[in-house]
N, C-alpha and C positions, 0 to 999 in steps of 0.2 A: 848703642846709638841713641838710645832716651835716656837720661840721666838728670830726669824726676829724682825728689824728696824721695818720694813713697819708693822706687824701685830703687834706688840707692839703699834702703833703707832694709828692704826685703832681699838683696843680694847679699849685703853685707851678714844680715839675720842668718842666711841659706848658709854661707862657708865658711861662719864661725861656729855652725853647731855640728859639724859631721857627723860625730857620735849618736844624736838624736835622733838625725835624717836615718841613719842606718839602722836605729832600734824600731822607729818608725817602720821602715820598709821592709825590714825582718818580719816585723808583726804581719804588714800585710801581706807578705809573701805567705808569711806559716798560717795565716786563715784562710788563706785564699785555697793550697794545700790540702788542709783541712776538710775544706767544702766540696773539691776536685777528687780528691782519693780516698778508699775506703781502707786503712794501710789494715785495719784489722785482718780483711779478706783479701787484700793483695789486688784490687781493681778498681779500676775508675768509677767515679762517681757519673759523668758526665758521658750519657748514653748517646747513639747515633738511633734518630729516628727514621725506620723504614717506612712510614707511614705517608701516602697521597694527601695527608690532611694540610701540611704547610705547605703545598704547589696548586689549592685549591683558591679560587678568590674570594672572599671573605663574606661578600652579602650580595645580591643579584638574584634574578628570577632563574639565571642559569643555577645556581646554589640551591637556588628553592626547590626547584623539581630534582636536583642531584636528591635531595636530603627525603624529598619525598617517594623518591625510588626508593631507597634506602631502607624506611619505613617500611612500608609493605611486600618488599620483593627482595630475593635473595642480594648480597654482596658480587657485584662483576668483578672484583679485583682479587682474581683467580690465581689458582698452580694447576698444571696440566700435567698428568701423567699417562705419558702415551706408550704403548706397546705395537711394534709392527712386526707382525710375519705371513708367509706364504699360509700356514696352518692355523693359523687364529681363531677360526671358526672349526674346533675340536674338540672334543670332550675334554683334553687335559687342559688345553689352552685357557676357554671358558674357566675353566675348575678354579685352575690357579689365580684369574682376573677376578673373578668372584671374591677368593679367597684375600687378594690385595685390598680390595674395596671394601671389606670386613673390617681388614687390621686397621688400616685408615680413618676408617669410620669411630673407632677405640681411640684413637690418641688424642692427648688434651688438648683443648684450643679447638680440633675441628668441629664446624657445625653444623655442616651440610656437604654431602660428596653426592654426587651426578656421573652416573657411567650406567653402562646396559645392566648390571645388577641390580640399580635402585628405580632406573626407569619406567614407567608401566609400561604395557603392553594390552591393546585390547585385540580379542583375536576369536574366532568360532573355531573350538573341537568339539567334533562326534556332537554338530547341531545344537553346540551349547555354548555361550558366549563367556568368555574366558577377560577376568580383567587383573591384570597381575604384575609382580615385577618381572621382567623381561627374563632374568638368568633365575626368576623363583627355582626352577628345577635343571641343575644342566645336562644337557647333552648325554645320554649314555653311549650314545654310537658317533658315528659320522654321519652316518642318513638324519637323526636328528639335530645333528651341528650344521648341517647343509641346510635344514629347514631355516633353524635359529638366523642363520646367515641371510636368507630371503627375506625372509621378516624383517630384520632389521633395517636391509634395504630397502624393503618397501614402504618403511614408515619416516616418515619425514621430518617426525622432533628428533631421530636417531641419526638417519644419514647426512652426514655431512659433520654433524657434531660429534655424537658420542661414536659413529664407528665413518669409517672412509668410505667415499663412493664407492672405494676398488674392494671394500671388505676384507683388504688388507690391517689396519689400523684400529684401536681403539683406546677412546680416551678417557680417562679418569679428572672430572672437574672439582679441585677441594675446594671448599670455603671455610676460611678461617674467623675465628674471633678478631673482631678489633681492638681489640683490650689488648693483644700478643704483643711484647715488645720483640726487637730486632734478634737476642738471644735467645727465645721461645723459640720465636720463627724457625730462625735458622738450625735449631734443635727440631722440628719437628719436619721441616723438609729432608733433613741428615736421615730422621727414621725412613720417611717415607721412600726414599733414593735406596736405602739400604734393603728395604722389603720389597720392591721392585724388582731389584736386581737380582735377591733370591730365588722369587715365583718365578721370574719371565724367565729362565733357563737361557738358552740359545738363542730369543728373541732381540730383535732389536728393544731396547726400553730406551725414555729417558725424560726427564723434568722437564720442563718450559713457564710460558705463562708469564703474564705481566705483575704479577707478584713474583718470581721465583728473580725477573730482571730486577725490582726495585732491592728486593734483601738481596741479591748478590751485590750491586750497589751501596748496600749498606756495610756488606762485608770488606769489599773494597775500601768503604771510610772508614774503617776501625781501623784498619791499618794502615791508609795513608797519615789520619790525623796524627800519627806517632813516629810516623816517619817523613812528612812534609816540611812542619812547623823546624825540627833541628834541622833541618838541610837548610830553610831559610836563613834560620839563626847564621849557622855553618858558613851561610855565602856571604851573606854583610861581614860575618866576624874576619872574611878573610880578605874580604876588602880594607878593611879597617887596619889588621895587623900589616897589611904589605906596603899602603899610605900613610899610614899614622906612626908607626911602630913603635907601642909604646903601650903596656901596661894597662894604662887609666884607659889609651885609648879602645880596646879590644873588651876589657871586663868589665865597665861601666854601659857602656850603650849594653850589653848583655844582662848586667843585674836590671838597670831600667828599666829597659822593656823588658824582660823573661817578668818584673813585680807587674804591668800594665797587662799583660796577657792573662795572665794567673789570675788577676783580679778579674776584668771584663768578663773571662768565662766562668769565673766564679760567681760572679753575677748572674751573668746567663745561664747558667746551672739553674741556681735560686730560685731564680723567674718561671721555673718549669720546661725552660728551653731543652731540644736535642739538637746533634749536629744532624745535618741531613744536606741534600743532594746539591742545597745552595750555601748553608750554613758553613760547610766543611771550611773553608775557603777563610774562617773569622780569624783563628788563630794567626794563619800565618801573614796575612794583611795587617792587622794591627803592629802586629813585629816589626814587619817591613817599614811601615809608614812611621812608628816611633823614632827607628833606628834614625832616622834622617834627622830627629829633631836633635835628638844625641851627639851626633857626627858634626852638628855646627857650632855645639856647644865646645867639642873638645877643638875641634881644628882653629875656633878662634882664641878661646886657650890656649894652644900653642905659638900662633902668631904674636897676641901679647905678651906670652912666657918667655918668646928671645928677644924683646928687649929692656930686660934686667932686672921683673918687676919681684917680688917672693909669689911661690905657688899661690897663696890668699888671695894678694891685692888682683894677682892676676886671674883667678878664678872670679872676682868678684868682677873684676873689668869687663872680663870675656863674658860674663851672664846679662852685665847690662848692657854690652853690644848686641846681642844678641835677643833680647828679653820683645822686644816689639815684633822685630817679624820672623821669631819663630813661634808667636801665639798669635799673630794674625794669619801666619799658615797652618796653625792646629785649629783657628777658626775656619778656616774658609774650606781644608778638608772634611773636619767634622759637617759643617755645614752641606756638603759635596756628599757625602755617605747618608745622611739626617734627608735631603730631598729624598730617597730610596722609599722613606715611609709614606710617601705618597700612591705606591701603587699599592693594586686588590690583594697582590699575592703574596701569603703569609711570610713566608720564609727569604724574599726579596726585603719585605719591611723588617725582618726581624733582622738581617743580616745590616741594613741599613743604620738602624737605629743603635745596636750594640757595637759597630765600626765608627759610629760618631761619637759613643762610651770609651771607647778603647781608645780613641786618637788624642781625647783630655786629658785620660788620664795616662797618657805616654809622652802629652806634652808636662804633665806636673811632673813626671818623673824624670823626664829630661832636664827641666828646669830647679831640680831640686837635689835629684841622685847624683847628676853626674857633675856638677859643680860642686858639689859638699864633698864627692871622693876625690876629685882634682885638686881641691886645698887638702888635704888630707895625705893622701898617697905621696910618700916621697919619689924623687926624680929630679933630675935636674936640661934646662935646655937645652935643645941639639942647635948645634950651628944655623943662620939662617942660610944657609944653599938654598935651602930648595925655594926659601922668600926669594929671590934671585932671580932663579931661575922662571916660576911662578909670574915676577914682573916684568921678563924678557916677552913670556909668552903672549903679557894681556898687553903689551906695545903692540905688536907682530897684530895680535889678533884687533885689537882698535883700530890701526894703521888701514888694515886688509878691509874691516867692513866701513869704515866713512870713505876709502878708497873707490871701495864697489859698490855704494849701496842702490843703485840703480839696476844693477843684475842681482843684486840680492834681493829687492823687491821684484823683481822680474824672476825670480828664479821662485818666491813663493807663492808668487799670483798662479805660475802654472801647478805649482804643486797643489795650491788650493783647487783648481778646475779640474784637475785630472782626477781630483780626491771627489767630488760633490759627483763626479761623471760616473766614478766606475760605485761610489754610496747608491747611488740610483738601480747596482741591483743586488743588491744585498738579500739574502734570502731569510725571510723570518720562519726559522723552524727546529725543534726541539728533536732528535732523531736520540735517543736513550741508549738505544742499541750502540751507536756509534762510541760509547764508552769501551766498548769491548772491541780489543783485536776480533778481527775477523776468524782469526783463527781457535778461536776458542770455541766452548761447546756454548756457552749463554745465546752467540750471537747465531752460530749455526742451529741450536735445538730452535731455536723461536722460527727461524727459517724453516724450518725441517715441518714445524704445524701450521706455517701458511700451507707451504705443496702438498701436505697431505689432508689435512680436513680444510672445513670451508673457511675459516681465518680464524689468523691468532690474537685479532683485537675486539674488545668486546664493545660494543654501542648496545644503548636502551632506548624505546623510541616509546613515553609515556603517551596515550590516548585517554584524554577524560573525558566522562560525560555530564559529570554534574549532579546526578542524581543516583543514588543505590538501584542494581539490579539492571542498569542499563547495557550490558552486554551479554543479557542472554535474550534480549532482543537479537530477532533475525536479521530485521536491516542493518542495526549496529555490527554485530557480526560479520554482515556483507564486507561492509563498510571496511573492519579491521581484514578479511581477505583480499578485496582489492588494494588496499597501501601495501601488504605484503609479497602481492605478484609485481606490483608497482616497483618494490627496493628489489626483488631477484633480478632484476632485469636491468639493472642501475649496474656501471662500472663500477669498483673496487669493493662488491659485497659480495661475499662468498657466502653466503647462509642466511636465514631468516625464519625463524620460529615463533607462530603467531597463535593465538586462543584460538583463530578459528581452524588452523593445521589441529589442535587437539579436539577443538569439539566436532571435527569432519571424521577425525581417527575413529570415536566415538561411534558416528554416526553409522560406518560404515562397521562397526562390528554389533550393533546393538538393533542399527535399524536397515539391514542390509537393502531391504525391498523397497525402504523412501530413498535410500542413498543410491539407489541403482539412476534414477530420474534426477537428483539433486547434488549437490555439492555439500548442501547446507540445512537443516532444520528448519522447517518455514514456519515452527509456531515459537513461543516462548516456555509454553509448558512442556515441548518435548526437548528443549536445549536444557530446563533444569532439571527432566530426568536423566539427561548424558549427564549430567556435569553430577548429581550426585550418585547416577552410579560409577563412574569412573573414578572420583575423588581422587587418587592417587597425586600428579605433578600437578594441579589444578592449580595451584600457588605462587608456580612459577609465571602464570599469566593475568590471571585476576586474582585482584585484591579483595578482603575478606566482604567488603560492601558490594561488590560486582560494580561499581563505577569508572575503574579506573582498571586498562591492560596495559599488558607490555611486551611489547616485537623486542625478543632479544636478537640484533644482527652479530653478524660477524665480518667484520672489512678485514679485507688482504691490504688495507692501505696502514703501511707502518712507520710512516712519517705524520709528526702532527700537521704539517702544510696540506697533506693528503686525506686528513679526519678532517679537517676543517671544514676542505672542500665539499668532501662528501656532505657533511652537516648540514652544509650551506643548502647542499640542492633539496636533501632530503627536510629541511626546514622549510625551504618556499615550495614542497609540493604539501606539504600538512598543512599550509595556509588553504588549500584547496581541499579539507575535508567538508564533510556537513558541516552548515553553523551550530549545529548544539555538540560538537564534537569538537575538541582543545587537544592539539597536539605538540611533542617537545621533546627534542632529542637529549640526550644525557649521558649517564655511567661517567666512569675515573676517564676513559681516556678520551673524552668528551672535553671535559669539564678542564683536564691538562692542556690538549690544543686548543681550546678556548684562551686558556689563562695562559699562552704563549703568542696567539697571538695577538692578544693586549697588551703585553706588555711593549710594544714600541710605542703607542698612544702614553704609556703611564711613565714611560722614562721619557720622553718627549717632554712629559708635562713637569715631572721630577728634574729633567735637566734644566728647562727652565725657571723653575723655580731658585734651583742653586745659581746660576747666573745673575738672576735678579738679585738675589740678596748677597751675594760677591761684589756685586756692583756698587750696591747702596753701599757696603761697607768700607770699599777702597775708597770710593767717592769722600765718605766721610772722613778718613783715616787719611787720605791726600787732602781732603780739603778743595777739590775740584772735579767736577763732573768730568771732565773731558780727559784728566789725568787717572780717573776711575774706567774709563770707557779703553785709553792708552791699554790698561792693565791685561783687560781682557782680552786685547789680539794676540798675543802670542797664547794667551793659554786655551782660546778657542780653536787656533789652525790646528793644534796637536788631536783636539778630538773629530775633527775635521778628518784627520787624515786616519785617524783608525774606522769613521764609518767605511774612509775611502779602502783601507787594506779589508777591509769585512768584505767588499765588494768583488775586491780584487784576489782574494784565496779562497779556496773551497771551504769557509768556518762560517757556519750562520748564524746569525741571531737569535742568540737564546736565553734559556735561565741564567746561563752562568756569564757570557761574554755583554749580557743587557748590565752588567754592575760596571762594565767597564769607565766608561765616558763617565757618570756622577762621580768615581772612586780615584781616576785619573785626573781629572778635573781640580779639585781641592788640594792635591797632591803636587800637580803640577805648578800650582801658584805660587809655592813654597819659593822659586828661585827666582820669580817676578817680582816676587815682594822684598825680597832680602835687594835684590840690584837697586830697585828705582826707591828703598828707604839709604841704601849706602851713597845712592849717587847722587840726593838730598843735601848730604855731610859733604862730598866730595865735588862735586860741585861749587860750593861757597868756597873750598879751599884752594881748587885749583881751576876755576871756570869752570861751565855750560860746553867747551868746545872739545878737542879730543882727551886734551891734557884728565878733566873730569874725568871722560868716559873712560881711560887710561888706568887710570885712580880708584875705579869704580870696579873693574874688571880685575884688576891685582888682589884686590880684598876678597870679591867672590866670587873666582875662577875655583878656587882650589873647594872651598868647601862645598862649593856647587856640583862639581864633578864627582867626587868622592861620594854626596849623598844620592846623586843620581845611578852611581854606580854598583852603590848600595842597594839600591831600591830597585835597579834590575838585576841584580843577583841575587836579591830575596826571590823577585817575579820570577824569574827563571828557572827558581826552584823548584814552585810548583809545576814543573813540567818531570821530576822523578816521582810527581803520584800515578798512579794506574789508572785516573780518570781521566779522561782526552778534555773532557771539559773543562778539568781546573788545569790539565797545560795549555790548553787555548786561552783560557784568561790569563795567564802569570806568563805568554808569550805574547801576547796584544798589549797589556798595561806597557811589560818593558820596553818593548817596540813603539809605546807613544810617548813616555815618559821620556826614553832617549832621543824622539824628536822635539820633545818640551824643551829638554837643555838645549839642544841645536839651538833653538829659535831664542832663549832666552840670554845666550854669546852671540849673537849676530844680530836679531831684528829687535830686541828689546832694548841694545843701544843706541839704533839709530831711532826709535819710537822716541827717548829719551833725552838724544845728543840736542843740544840749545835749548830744552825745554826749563822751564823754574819748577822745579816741583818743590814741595813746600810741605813737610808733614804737619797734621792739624796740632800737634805738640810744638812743634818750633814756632808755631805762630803767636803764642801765649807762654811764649817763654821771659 
């Protein structure tokens, strides 16, 4: 459609050198290779990271105090190993649990485990005050495992957490290195399942824990990412073979893209990148969105190949028909994916940023691979039928919308209201679990430690004072006991374990006859002889300055719309502490429903940022404001109407469905841009009135159709990974994508019909 010096110049270049093009892309395929596979050892280079750190938002006072918990107090992003039986509390029972929380304690990577073995215990035997760990000696009888049993239940950093109200249950808390990668990991919970299973005989055992969901999740990526991306490939390739039928058309969009994919992750490798919970999702999106650029290159290729031209001239034809808007659609999608880097959270930017890599360099490859293998590849023209047929259709279908366009406007108005009506309740919320059939053990064990102990999500609730030494003050103290009966008493907290529950434990076995009248130590000198002579788990609550505690809870709430909530309340009652006391809730699954639900503020602001500069650029590229603003109604009703299906199906708003609207968006323009740059040409030739839009719809109906139908049988692919989440995104894009074409045959011609639109090339021609 431009047929510029310069791009005359650079087609011609492109399909007279095939051979180069192809040593070229051989290289970069075989570096790219190179960088992705380890072929010495038979494994990928390009690891899945299990790690919380790319779903964390990048800088904020929420960050600060996560990083500062961190520092001083153990890691929350736990694995729970729990044992349930009738006899639990018996000499062999004990023996064996012991015996597990040893082995455990041995393996590499761990660096902290928490169960009745490591716990202390402060207690008076034979009038002598006993400070130790709980299982130090176990059980020789039953009469003493009955005892052990009491105890535990009477002590209150134990009940609820490390054994069950009913003294049925107890749990083992591991803490891992952060340094572990995904294969460590998952190596060391294999040990841990496997020694579990040995000791606990006849017991019920079994794994949980908000680490044990994020590396099953990981596990899950390793082999989706090997089995997603070729099913995508798989679904274009056979779109293409059953419209195209033809050679170049099937094995060129494949070399293409398979060189853009290869490369982009080769890059993203480089860069130090992992695939992870948002990441996964790169490969087979890039593919998808290339394919399309591919598919307009060969199908006008073929239109100009039936009539009579040699494969060259016509390869070179077809690339400068082509050449303006299918890189004003690799602009505006790159653009469309590039806003993404606007939000806090790692792994949405980094997804962003490397999807606007991937989409240039799948527009060079379309514009380079697959017009050099088209002059190249022998073949010769198939009859024009289906040319025929094709402009029977776009009569029928111009005929039908300048006929009706009054119900067609009427018929989108409602769909846009019905769409904004049911967007309005969209639910913003990340549920992890919901990756998992319900019927599996991931989803049911993490259920299994909400009903038996006090919850399976961990919160930290930081209390600062400012100054060394300030919480072995008594009113501080007070202070940390009252917020702690305060959260028991709060909906969806099942536990709370506070400095002052340890220094009362303390008090009451060290100083029986003050503890008889008090709750609490009323001096400062005798709270630091509790605390040095207990020493034992003291770490778990003050930090090494005594400035700063920390209330670890436990919420039953397993939705992050439900952590939020709870934060929220538990936030605005900490504004209610003393003034010289700073409080701040936190830990991983804090800090995750935080960074979920910001994210509709940061796509908000990411989607309008791509809008605006879509805008500027049609505007420019038309040559008219008003024909720049034209552009953008059809490709805003389509996201329009995926807030409206969000609203309208039980899939909420999350890490993975928040890519949608930017990624669809850029994507969808592809076939606004291609119409109203043909209907520019076709217009001058045949009128502004049906006969143009006639004219206009014969040329790209076919390749319109074909790449949309591409681009939902890629989308649709992602729905054979095992993640609910990347089938709800690769089920929402296709489902808007395939209302974009809708809108782009029906309302983008009457947007169009009598308009002059004028590309800013033809005006300086």
């Amino acid at each position: 459609m431009h047929d510029s010096g310069r791009v005359r110049a650079a087609t011609e270049w492109v399909v007279a050198h095939p051979r180069l093009i192809a040593v070229l892309s051989l290289l970069v395929l075989g570096l790219s290779l190179l960088r992705l596979f380890d072929f010495e050892h038979g494994r990928a280079r390009v690891e899945v990271d299990p790690s919380m750190a790319a779903l964390l938002p990048r800088d904020g006072a929420a960050l600060a105090a996560f990083q500062r918990a961190h520092e001083n107090f153990p890691d929350d992003d736990l694995l729970f190993v729990a044992w349930v039986a009738d006899d639990l509390f018996s000499p062999a029972r004990l023996g064996a649990f012991k015996q597990l929380t040893r082995r455990i304690q041995t393996l590499p990577g761990v660096v902290a485990v928490e169960s009745l073995a490591t716990a202390y215990d402060a207690r008076v035997e034979d009038d002598e005050t006993v400070i130790d760990p709980f299982l130090r000696h176990v059980p020789h009888s039953d009469a003493q495992a009955a005892q052990a049993r009491a105890r535990a239940l009477a002590n209150p950093l134990l009940r609820g957490q490390l054994v069950s109200k009913d003294g049925r249950g107890a749990l083992i808390a591991v803490h891992f290195a952060p340094t572990l990668d995904s294969q460590a990991l998952l190596a060391r919970i294999d040990d841990i399942r496997h020694a579990s299973r040995e000791l606990a005989a006849d017991a019920e055992q079994f794994v949980s824990g908000p680490l044990l969901v994020r590396v099953e999740i990981s596990r899950i990526l390793n082999r989706d990412v090997y089995r997603v991306t070729p099913l995508a490939a798989l679904a274009t390739l056979l779109v293409s073979a059953v419209a195209l039928r033809s050679v170049g058309g099937v094995l060129l969009p494949l070399l293409a893209n398979g060189t853009a994919v290869m490369a982009t992750l080769a890059l993203f490798a480089a860069a130090g990148h992992g695939l992870n919970f948002v990441t996964a999702i790169l490969p087979p999106v890039v593919y998808v969105v290339g394919f399309a650029y591919a598919i307009h290159v060969v199908s006008d290729f073929d239109r100009v190949y039936q009539s009579g031209m040699t494969r060259r001239a016509a390869a070179a034809a077809a690339l400068r028909e082509v050449f303006v808007p299918v890189s004003l659609t690799a602009i505006t999608t790159a653009i469309g994916f590039a806003s993404l880097a606007l939000t806090d959270i790692a792994s949405i930017r980094d997804f962003g940023l490397y999807a606007a890599l991937g989409t240039l360099l799948a527009w060079i490859a379309a514009l380079t691979i697959v017009p050099a293998g088209l002059a190249w590849l022998p073949g010769a023209p198939r009859p024009p039928r289906e040319g025929r047929f094709v402009a029977r259709v776009a009569a029928a279908l111009a005929r039908f919308n300048l006929e009706h366009r009054r119900a067609l406007w009427l018929f989108y108005a409602l769909v846009t209201v019905a769409a904004l009506w049911a967007a309005s309740r969209i639910e913003v919320d990340t549920r992890v679990l919901r990756n998992f059939d319900s019927s599996r053990a991931v989803q049911r064990d993490f259920q299994r430690i909400a009903e038996i102990f006090d919850g399976p999500v961990p919160l930290q609730i930081l209390i600062d004072a400012g100054y060394d030494d300030a919480f072995k003050e008594p009113a501080k103290l007070r202070a940390v006991a009252e917020l702690a009966n305060w959260l028991r008493a709060e909906p969806g907290i099942g536990g709370v374990y506070a400095l002052s529950d340890y220094v009362a434990l303390l008090f009451r076995a060290l100083a029986p006859e003050q503890a008889a009248s008090a709750a609490l130590p009323a001096s400062t000198r005798l709270v630091e002889q509790l605390l040095l002579a207990g020493g034992g788990n003291l770490a778990l609550y003050l930090d090494a300055r005594g400035r700063t505690t920390m209330l670890e809870v436990r919420a039953t709430a397993l939705s992050t719309a439900a952590v939020n909530e709870l934060a929220a309340r538990i936030q605005a009652h900490l504004a209610q502490l003393p003034d010289d006391l700073h409080g701040q809730v936190t830990g991983t699954s804090y800090l995750i429903a935080r960074s979920v639900d910001d994210i509709t503020g940061d796509q908000l602001r990411s989607f309008a940022c791509a809008l605006l500069t879509t805008f500027v650029l049609l505007s420019v590229v038309f040559a008219s404001v008003r024909v720049g603003l034209l552009a953008l109604v059809p490709n805003l009703l389509p996201i329009v109407l995926f807030f409206g299906l969000l609203g309208a199906v039980p899939i909420p708003y999350d890490l993975s469905t928040s890519l949608v609207a930017d990624s669809v968006f850029g994507i969808a323009i592809d076939d606004t841009v291609v119409f109203m740059t043909c209907y520019a040409i076709e217009s001058r030739r045949h009128g502004r009135g049906r006969a143009g839009i006639e004219a206009t719809l014969a040329v790209i109906l076919r390749p319109a159709t074909l790449t949309t139908l591409a681009l939902c049988a890629g989308f649709v692919a992602l729905m054979a990974g095992e993640l609910r989440s990347q089938a709800e995104f690769g089920l929402l894009a296709a489902a808007t994508l395939l209302f974009a074409w809708l809108l782009d045959i029906s309302l983008t011609p009457l947007l169009c019909h009598g308009r002059r639109i004028v590309p800013l090339w033809d005006r300086y021609r």
